[in-house]
N, C-alpha and C positions, 0 to 999 in steps of 0.2 A: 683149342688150338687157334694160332692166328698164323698167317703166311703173308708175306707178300713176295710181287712181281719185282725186283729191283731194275731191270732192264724195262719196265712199264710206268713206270710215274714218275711224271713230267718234276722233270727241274730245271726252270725257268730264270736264266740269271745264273746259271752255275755257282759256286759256292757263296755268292750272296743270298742263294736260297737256297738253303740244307733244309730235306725233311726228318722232321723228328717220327721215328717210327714206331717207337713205342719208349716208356719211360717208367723207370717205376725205382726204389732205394736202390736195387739191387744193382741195376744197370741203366744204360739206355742205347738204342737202338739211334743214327741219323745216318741217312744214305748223302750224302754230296755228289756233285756233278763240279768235275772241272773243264772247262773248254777250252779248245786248243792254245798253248801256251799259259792260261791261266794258274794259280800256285797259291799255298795255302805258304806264306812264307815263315820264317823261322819264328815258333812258338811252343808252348809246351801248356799240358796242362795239368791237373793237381789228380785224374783219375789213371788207375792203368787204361791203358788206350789200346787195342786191336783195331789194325785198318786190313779190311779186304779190297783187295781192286776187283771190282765184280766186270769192268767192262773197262778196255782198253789199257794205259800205259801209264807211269808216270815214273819220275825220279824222286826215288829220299834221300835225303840226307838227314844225318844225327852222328854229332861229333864228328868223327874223323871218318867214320864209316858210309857209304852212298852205295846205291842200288838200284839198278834197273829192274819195276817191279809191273809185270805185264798182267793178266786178268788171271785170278786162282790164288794169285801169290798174296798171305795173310803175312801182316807186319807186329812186333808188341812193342809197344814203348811205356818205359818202368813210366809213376806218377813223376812230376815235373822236367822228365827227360825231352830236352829242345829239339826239335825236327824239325825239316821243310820238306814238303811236297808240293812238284810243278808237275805240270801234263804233257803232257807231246805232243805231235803234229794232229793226232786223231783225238784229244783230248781223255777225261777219264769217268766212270764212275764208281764211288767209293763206297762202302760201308763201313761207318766207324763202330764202336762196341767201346762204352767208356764205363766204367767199373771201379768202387763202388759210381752210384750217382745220385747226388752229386759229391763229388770225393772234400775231405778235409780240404777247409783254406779257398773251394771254389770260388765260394760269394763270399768278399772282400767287407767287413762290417764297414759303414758309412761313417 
């Protein structure tokens, strides 16, 4: 069994420095930290995606649909479906869940 503290380690830089918490084909585990006002802004990516807000607030949006999602509240976004997420006054911290990993089409052949 592994656990971690997500309200205990340090994310310095907020989403310039996401920790990867665990990884393996099946999935992978990164908690994010956004700071107040900070935003992941509109992108998508090629895995199913789950975001937990494990501490404080933020706004999504995807498509037409937007939502104020406060700490508890788990999001899914299908593979390449485009969203953005910004923080609020008190900022946020995030747990992603990205499925498979790394999904079809991530790494772009050179």
């Amino acid at each position: 069994m592994q656990s971690w503290d997500l309200k205990a380690i340090e994310l310095p830089g907020g989403s310039r420095s996401p920790v990867v918490l665990h990884s393996e084909d099946e999935g992978r585990a990164v908690l994010i930290g956004l700071e107040p006002g900070q935003e992941l802004g509109d992108h998508q990516v090629k895995e199913h995606a789950w975001l937990l807000v494990a501490d404080g607030a933020v706004e999504v949006a995807a498509g037409d649909d937007s939502v104020t999602a406060s700490a508890g509240t788990l999001l899914h976004f299908e593979p390449d479906e485009r969203h953005a997420v910004s923080a609020g006054d008190g900022g946020a911290r995030l747990l992603l869940l990205l499925a498979p990993w790394p999904g079809e089409g991530h790494f772009r052949e050179a």
